[in-house]
PDB file of N, CA, C, O and CB in Angstrom:
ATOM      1  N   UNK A   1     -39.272 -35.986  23.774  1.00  0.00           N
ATOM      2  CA  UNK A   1     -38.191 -36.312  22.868  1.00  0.00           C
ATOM      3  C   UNK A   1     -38.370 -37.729  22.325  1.00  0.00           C
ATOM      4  O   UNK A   1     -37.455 -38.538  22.173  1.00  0.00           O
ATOM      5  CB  UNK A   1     -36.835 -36.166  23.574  1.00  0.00           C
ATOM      6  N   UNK A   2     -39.546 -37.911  22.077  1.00  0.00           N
ATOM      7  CA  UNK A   2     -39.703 -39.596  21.499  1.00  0.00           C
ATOM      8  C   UNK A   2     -39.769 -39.607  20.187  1.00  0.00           C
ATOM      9  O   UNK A   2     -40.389 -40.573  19.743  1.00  0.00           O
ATOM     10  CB  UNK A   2     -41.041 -40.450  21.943  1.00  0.00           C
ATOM     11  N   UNK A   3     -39.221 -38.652  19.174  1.00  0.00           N
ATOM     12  CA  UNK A   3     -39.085 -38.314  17.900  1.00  0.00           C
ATOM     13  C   UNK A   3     -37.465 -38.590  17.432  1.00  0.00           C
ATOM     14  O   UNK A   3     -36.478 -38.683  18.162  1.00  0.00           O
ATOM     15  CB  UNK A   3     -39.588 -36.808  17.771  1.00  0.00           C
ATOM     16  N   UNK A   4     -37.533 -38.662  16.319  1.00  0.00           N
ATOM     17  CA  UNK A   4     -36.231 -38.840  15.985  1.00  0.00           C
ATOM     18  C   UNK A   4     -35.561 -36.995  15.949  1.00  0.00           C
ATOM     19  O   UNK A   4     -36.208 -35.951  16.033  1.00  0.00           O
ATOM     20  CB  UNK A   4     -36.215 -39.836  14.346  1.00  0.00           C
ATOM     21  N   UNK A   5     -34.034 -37.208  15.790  1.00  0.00           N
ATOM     22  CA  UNK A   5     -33.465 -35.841  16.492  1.00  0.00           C
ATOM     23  C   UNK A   5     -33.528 -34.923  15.215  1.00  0.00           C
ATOM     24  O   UNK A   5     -33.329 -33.712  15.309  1.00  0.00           O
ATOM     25  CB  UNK A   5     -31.714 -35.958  17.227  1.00  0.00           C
ATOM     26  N   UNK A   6     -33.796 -35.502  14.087  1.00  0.00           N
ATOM     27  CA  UNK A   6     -33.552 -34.543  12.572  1.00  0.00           C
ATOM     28  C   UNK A   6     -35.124 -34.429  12.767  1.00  0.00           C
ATOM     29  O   UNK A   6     -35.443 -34.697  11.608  1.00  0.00           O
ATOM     30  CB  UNK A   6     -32.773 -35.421  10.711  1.00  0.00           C
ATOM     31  N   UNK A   7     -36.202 -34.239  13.355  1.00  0.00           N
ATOM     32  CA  UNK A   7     -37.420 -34.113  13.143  1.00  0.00           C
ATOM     33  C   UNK A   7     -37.667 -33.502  14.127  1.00  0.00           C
ATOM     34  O   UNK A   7     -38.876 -33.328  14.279  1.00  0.00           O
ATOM     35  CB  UNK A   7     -38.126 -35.100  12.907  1.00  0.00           C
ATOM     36  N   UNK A   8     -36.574 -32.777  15.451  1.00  0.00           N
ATOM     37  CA  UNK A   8     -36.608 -32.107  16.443  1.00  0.00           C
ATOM     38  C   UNK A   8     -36.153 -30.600  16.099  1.00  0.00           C
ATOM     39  O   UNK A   8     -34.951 -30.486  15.857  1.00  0.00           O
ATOM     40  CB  UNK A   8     -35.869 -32.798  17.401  1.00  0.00           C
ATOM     41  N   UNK A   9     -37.027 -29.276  16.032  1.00  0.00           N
ATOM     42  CA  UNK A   9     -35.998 -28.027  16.229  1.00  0.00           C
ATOM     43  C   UNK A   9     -35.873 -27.540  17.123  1.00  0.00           C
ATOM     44  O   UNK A   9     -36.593 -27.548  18.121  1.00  0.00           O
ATOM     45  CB  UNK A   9     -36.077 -27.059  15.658  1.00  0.00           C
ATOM     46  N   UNK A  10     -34.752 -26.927  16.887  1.00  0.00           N
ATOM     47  CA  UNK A  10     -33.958 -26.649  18.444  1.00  0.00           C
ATOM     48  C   UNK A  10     -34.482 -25.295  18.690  1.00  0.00           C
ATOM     49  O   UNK A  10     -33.937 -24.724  19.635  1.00  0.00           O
ATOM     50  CB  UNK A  10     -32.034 -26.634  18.484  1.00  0.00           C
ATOM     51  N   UNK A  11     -35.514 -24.560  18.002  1.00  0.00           N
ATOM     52  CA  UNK A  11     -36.579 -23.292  18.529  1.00  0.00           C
ATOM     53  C   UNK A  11     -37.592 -24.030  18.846  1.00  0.00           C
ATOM     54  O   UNK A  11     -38.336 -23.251  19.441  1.00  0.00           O
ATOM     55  CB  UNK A  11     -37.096 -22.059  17.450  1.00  0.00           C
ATOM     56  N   UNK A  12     -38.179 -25.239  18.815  1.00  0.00           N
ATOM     57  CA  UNK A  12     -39.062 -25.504  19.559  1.00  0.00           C
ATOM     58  C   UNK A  12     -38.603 -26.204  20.701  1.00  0.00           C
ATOM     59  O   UNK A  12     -39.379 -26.302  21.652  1.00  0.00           O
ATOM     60  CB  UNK A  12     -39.938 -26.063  18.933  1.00  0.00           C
ATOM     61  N   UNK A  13     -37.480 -26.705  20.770  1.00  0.00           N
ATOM     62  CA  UNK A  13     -36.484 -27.319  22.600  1.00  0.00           C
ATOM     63  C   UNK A  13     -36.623 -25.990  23.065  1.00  0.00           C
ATOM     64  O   UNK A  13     -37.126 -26.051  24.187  1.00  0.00           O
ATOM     65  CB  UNK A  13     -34.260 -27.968  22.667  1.00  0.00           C
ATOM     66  N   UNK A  14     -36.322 -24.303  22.582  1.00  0.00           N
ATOM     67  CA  UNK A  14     -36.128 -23.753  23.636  1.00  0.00           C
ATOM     68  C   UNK A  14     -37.274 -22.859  24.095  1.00  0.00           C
ATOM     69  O   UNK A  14     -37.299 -22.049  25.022  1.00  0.00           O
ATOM     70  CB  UNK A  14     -34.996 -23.168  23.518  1.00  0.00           C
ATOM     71  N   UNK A  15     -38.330 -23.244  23.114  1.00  0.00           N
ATOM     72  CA  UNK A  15     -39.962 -22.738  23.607  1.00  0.00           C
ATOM     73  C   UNK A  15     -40.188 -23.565  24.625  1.00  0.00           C
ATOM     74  O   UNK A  15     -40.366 -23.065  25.735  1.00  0.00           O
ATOM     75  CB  UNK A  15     -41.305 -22.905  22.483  1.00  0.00           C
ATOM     76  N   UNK A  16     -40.220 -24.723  24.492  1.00  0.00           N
ATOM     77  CA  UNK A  16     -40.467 -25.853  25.235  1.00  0.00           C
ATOM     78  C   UNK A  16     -39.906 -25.841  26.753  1.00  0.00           C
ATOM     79  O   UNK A  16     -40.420 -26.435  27.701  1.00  0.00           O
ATOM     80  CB  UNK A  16     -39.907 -26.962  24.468  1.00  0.00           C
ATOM     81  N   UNK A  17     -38.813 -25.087  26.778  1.00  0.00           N
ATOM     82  CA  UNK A  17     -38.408 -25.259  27.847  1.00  0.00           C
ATOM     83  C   UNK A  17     -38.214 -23.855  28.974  1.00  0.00           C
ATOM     84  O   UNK A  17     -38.092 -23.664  30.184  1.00  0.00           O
ATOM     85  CB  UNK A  17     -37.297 -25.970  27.494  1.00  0.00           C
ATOM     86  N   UNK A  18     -38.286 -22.975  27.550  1.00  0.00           N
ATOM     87  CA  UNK A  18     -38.726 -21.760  28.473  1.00  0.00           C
ATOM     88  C   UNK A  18     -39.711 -21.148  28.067  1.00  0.00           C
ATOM     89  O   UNK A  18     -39.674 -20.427  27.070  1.00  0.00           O
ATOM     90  CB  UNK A  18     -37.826 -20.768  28.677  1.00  0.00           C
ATOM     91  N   UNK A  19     -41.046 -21.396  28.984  1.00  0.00           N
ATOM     92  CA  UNK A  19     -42.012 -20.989  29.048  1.00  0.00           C
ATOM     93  C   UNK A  19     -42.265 -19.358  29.485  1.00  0.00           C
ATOM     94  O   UNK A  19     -41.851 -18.709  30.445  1.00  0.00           O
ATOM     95  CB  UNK A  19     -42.467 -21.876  29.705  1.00  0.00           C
ATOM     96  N   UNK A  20     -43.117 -19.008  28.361  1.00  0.00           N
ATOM     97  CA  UNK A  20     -43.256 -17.114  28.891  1.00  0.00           C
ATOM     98  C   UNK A  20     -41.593 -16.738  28.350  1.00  0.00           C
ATOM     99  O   UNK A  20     -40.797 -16.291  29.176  1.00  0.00           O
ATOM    100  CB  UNK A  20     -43.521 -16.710  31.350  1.00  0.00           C
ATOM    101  N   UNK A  21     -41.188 -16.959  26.947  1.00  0.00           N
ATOM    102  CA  UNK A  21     -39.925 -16.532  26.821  1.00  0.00           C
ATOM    103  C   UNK A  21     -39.778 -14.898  26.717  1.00  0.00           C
ATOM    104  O   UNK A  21     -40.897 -14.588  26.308  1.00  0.00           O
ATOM    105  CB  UNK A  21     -39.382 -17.240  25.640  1.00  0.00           C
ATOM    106  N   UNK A  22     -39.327 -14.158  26.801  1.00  0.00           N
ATOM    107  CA  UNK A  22     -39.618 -13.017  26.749  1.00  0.00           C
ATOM    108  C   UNK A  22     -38.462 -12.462  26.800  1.00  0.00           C
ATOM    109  O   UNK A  22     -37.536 -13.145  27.238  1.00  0.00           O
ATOM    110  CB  UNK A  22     -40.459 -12.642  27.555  1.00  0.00           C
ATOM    111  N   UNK A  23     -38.187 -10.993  26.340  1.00  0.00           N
ATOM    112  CA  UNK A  23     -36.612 -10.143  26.290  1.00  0.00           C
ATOM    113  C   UNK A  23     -36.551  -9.488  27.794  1.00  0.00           C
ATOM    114  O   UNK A  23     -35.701  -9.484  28.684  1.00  0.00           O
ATOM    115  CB  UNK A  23     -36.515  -8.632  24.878  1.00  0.00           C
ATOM    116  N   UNK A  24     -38.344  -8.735  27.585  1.00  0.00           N
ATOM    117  CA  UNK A  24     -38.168  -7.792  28.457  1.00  0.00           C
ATOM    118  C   UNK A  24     -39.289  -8.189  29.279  1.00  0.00           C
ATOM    119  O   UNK A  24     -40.090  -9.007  28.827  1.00  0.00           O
ATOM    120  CB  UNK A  24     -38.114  -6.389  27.933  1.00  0.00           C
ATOM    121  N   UNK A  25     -39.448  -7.671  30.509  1.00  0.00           N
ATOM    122  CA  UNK A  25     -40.415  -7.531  31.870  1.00  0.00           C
ATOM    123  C   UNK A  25     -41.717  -7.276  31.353  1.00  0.00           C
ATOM    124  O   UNK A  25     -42.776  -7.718  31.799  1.00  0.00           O
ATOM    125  CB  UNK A  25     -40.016  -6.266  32.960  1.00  0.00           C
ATOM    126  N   UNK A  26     -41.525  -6.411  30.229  1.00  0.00           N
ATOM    127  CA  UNK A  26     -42.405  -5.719  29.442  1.00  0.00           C
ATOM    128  C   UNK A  26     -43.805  -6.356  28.970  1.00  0.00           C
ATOM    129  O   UNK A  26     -44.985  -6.008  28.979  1.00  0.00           O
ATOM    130  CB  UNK A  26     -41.666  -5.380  28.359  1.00  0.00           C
ATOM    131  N   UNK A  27     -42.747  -7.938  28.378  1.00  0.00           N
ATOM    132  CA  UNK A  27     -43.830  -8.473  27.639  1.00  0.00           C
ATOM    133  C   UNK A  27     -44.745  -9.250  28.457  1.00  0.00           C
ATOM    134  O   UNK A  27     -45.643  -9.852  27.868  1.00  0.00           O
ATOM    135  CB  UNK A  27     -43.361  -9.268  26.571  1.00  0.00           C
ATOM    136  N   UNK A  28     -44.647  -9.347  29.917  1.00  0.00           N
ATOM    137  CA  UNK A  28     -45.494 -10.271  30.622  1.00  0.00           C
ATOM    138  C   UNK A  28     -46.361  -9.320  31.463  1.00  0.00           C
ATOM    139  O   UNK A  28     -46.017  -8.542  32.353  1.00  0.00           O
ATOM    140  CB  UNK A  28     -44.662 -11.369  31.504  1.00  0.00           C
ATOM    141  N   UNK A  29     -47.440  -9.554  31.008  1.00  0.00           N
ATOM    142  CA  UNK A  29     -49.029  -9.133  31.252  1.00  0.00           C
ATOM    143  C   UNK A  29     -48.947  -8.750  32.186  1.00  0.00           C
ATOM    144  O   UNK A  29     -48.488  -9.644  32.898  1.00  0.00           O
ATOM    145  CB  UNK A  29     -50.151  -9.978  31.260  1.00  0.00           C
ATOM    146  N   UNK A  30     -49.184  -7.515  32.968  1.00  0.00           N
ATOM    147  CA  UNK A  30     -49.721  -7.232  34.373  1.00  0.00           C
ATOM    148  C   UNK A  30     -48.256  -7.159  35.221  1.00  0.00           C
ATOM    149  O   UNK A  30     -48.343  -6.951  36.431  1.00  0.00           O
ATOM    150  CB  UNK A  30     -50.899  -8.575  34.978  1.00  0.00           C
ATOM    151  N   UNK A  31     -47.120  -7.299  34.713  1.00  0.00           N
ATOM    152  CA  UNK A  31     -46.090  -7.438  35.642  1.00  0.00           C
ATOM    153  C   UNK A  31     -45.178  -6.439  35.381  1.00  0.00           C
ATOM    154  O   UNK A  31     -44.440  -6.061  36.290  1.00  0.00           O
ATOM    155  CB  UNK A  31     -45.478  -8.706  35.636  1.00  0.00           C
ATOM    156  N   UNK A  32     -45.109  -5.913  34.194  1.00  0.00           N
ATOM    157  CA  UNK A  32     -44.322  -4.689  34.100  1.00  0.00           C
ATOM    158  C   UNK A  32     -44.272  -3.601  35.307  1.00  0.00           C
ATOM    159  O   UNK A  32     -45.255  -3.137  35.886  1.00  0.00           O
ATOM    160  CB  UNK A  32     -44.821  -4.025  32.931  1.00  0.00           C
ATOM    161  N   UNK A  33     -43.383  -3.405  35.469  1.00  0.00           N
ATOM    162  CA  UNK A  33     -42.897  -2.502  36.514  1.00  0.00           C
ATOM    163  C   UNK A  33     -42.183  -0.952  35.809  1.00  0.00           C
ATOM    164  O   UNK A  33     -41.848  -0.004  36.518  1.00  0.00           O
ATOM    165  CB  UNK A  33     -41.694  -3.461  37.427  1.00  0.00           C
ATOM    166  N   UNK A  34     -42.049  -0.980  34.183  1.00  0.00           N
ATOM    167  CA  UNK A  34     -41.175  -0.051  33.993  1.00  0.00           C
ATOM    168  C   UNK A  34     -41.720   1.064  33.379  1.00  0.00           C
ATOM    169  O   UNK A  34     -42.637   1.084  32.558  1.00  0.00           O
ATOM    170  CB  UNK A  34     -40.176  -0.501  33.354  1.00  0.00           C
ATOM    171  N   UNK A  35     -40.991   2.138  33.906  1.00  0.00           N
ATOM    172  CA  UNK A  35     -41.168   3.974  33.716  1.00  0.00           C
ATOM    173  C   UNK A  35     -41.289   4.173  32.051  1.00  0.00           C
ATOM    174  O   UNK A  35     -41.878   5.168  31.628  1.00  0.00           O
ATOM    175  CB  UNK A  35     -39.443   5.068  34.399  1.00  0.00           C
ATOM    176  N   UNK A  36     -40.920   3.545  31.454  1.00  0.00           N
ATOM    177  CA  UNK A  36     -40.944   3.835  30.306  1.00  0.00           C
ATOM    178  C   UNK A  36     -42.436   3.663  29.192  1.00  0.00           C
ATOM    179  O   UNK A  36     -42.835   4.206  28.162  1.00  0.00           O
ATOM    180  CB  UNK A  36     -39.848   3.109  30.003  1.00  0.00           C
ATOM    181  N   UNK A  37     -42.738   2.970  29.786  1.00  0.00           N
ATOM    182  CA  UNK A  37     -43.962   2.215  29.434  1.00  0.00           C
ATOM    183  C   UNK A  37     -45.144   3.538  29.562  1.00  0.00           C
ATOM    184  O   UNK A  37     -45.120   4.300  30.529  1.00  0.00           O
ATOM    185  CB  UNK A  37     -44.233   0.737  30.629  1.00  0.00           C
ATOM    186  N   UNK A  38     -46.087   3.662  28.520  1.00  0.00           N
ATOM    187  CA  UNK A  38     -46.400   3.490  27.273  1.00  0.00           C
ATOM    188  C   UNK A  38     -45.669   3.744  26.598  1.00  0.00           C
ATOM    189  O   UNK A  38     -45.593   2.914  25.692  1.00  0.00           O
ATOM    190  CB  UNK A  38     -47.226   3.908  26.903  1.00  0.00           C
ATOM    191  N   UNK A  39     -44.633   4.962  26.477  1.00  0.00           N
ATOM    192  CA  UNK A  39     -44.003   5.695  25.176  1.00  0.00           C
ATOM    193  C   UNK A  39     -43.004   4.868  24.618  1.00  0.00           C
ATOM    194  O   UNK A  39     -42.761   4.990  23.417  1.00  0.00           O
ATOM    195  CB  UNK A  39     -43.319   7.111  25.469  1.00  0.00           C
ATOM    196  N   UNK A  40     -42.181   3.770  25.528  1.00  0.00           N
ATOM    197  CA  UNK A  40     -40.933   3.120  25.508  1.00  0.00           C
ATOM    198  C   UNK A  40     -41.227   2.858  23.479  1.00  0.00           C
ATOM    199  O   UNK A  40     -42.332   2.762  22.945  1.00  0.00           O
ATOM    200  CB  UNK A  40     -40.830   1.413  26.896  1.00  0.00           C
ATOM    201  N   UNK A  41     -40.052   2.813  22.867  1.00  0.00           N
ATOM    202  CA  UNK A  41     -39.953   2.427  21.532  1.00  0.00           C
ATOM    203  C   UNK A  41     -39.298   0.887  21.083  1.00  0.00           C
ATOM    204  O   UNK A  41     -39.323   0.292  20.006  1.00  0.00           O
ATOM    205  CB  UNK A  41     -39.154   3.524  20.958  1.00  0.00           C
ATOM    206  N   UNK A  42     -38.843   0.616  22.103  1.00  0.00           N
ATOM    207  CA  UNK A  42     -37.435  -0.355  22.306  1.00  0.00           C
ATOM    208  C   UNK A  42     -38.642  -1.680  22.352  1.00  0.00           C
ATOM    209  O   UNK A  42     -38.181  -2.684  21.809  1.00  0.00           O
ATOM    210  CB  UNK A  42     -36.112  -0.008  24.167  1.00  0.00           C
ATOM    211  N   UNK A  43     -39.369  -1.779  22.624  1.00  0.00           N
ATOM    212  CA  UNK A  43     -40.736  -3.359  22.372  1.00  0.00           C
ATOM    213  C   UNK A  43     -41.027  -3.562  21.473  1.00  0.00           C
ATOM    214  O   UNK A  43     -41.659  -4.606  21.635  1.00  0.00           O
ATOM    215  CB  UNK A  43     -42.152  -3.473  22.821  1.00  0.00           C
ATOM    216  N   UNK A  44     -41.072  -3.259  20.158  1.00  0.00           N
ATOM    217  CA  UNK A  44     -40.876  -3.576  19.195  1.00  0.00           C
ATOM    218  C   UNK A  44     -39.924  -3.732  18.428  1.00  0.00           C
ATOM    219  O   UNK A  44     -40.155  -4.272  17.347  1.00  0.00           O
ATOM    220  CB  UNK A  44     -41.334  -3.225  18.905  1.00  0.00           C
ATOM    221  N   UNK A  45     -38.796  -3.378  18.700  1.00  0.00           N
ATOM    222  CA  UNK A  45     -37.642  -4.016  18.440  1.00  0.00           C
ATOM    223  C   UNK A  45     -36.888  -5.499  19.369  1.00  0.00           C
ATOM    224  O   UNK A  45     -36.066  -6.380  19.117  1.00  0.00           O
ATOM    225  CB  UNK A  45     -36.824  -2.838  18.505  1.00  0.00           C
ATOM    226  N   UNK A  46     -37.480  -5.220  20.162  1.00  0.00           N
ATOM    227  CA  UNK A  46     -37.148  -6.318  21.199  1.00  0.00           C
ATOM    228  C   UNK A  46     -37.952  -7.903  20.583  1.00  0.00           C
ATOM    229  O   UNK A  46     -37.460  -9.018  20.412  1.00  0.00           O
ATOM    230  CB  UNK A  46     -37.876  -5.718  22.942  1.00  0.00           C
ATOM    231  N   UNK A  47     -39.436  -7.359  20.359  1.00  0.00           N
ATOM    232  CA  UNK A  47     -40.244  -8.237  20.226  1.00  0.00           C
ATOM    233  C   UNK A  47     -39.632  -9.272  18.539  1.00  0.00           C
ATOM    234  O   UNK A  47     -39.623 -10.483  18.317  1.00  0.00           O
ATOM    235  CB  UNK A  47     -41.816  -7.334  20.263  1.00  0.00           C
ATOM    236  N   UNK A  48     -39.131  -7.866  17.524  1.00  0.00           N
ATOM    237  CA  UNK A  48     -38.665  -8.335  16.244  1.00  0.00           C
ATOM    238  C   UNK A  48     -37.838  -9.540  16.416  1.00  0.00           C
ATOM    239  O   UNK A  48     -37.992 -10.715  16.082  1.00  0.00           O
ATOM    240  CB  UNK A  48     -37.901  -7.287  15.526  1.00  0.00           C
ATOM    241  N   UNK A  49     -36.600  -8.677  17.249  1.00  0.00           N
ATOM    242  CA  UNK A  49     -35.252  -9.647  17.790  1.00  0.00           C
ATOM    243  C   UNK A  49     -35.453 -10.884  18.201  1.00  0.00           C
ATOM    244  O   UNK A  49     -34.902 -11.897  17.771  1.00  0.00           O
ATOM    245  CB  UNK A  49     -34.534  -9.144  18.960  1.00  0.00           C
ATOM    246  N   UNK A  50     -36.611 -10.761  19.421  1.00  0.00           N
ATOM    247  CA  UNK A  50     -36.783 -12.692  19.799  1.00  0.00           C
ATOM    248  C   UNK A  50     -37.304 -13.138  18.656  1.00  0.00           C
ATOM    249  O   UNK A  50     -36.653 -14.117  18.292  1.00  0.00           O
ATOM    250  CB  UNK A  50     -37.982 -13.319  21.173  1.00  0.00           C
ATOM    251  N   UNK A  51     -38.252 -12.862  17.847  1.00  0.00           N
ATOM    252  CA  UNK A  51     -38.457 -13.698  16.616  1.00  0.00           C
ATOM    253  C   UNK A  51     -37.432 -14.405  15.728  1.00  0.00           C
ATOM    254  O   UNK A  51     -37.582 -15.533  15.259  1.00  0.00           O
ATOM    255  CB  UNK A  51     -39.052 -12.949  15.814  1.00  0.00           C
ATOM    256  N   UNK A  52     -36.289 -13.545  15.538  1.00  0.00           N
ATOM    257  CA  UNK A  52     -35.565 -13.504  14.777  1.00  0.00           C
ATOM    258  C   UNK A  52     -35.156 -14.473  15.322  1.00  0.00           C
ATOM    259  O   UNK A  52     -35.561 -15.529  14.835  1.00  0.00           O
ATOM    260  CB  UNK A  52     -34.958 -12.545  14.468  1.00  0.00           C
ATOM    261  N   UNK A  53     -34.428 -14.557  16.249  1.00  0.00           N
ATOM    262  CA  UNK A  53     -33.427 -15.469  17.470  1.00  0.00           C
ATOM    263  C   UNK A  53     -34.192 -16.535  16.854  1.00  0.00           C
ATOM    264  O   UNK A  53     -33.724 -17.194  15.926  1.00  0.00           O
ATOM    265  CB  UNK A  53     -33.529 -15.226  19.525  1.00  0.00           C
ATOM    266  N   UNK A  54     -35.790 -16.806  17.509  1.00  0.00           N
ATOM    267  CA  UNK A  54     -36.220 -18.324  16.898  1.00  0.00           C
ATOM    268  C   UNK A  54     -36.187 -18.512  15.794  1.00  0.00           C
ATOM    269  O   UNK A  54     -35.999 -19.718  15.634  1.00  0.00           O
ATOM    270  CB  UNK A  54     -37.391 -18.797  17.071  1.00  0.00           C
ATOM    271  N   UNK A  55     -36.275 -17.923  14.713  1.00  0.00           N
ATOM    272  CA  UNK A  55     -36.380 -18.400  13.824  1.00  0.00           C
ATOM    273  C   UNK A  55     -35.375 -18.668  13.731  1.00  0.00           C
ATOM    274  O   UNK A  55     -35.286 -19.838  13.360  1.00  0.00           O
ATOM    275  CB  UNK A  55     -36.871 -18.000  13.075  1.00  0.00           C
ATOM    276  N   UNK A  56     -34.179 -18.066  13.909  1.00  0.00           N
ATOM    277  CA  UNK A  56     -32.667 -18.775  13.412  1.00  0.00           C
ATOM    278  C   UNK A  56     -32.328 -20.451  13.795  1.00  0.00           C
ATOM    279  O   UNK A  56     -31.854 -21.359  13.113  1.00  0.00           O
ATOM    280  CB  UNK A  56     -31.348 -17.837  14.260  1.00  0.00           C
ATOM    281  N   UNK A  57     -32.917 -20.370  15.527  1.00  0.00           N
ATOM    282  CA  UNK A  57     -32.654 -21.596  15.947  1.00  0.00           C
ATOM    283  C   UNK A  57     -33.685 -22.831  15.214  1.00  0.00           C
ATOM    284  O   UNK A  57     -33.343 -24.014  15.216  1.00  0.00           O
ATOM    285  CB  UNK A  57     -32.773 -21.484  17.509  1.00  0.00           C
ATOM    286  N   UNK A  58     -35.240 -22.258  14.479  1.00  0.00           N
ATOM    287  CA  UNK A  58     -35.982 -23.133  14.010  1.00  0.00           C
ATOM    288  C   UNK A  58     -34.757 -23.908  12.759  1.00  0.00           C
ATOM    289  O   UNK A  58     -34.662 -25.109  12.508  1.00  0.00           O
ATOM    290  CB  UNK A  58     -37.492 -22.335  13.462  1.00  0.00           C
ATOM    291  N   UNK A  59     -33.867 -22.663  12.092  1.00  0.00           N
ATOM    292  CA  UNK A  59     -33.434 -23.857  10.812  1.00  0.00           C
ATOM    293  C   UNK A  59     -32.686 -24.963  11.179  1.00  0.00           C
ATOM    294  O   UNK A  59     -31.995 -25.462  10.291  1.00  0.00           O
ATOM    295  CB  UNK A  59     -32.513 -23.287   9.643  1.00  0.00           C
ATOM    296  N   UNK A  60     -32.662 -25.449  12.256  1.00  0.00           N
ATOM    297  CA  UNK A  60     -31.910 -26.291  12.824  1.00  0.00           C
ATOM    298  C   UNK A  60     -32.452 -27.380  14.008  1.00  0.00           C
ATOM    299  O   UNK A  60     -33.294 -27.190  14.885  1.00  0.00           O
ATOM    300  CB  UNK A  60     -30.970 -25.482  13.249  1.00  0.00           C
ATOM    301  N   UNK A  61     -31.820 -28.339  13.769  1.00  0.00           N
ATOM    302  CA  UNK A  61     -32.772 -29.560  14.237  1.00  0.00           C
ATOM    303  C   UNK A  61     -31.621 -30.120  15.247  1.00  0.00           C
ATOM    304  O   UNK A  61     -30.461 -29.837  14.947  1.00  0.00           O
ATOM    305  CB  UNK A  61     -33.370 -30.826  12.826  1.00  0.00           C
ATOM    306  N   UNK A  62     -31.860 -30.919  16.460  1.00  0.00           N
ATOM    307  CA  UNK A  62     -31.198 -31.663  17.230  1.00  0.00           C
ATOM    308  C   UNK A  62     -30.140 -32.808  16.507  1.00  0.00           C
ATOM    309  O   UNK A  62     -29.303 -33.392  17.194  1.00  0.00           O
ATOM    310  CB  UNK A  62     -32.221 -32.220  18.042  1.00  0.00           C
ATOM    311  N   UNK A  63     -30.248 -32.989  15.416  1.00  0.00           N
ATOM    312  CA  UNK A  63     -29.393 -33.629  14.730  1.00  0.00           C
ATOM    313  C   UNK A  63     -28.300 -32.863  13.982  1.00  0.00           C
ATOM    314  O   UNK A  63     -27.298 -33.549  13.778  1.00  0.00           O
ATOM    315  CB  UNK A  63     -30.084 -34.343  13.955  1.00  0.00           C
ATOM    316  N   UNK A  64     -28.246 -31.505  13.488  1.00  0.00           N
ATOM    317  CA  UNK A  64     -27.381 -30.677  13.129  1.00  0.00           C
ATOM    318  C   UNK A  64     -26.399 -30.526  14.191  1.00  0.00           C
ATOM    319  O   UNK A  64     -25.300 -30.069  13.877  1.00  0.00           O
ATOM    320  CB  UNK A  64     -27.965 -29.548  12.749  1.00  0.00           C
ATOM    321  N   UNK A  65     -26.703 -30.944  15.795  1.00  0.00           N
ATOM    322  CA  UNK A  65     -25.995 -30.409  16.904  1.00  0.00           C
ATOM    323  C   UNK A  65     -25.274 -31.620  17.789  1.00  0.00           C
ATOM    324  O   UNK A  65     -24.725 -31.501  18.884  1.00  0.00           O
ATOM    325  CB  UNK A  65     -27.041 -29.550  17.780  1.00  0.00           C
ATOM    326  N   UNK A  66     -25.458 -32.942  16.903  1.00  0.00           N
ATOM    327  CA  UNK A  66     -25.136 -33.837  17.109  1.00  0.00           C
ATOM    328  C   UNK A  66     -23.720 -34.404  16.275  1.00  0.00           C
ATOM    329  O   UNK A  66     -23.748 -34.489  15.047  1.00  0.00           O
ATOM    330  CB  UNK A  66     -26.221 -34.364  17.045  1.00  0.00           C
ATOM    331  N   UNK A  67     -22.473 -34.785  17.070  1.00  0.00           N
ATOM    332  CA  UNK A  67     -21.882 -35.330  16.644  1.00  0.00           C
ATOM    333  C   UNK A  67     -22.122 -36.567  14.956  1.00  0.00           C
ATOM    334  O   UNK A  67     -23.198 -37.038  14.588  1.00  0.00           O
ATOM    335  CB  UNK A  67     -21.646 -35.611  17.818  1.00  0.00           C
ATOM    336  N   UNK A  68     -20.960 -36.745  14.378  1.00  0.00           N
ATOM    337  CA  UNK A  68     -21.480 -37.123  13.071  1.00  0.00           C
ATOM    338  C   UNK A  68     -21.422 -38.477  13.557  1.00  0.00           C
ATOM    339  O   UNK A  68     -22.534 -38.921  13.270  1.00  0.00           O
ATOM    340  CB  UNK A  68     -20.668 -36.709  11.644  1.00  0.00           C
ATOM    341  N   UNK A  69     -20.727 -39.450  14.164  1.00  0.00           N
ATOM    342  CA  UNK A  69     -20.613 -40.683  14.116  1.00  0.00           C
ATOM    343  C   UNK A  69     -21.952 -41.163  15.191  1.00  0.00           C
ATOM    344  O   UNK A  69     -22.461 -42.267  14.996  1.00  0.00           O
ATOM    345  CB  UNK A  69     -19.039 -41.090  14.500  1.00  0.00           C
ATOM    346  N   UNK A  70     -22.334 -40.514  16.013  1.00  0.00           N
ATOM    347  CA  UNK A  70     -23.582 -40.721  16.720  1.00  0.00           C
ATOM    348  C   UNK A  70     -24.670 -41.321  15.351  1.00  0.00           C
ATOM    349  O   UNK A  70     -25.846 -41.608  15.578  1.00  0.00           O
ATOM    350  CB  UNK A  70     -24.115 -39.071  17.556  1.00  0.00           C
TER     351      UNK A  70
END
């Protein structure tokens, strides 16, 4: 965080902080455990959704989430 806060997005604070972000069990290599798997349909919608999520949080910077008189 040695950047100024309007040059910070708050989809990269929450990459940053959660590593291996993922919806489902699914998406982490070798660890899936679930019955559904190959046929499951729902991982690509899942996979769409977290994109989406970041990208929403990318239009927005640590300074949008900051009080105004700060």
């Amino acid at each position: 965080m040695a950047r100024r806060p309007e040059l910070i997005r708050v989809g990269d604070v929450v990459r940053d902080m959660e590593p291996g972000f993922e919806l489902a069990e699914c998406f982490r290599p070798g660890e899936s455990g679930c019955r559904l798997m190959p046929a499951c349909a729902l991982k690509p919608v899942l996979r769409e959704a977290g994109r989406a999520f970041l990208a929403t949080l990318d239009r927005y910077t640590l300074a949008d989430l900051l009080p105004a008189q700060l």
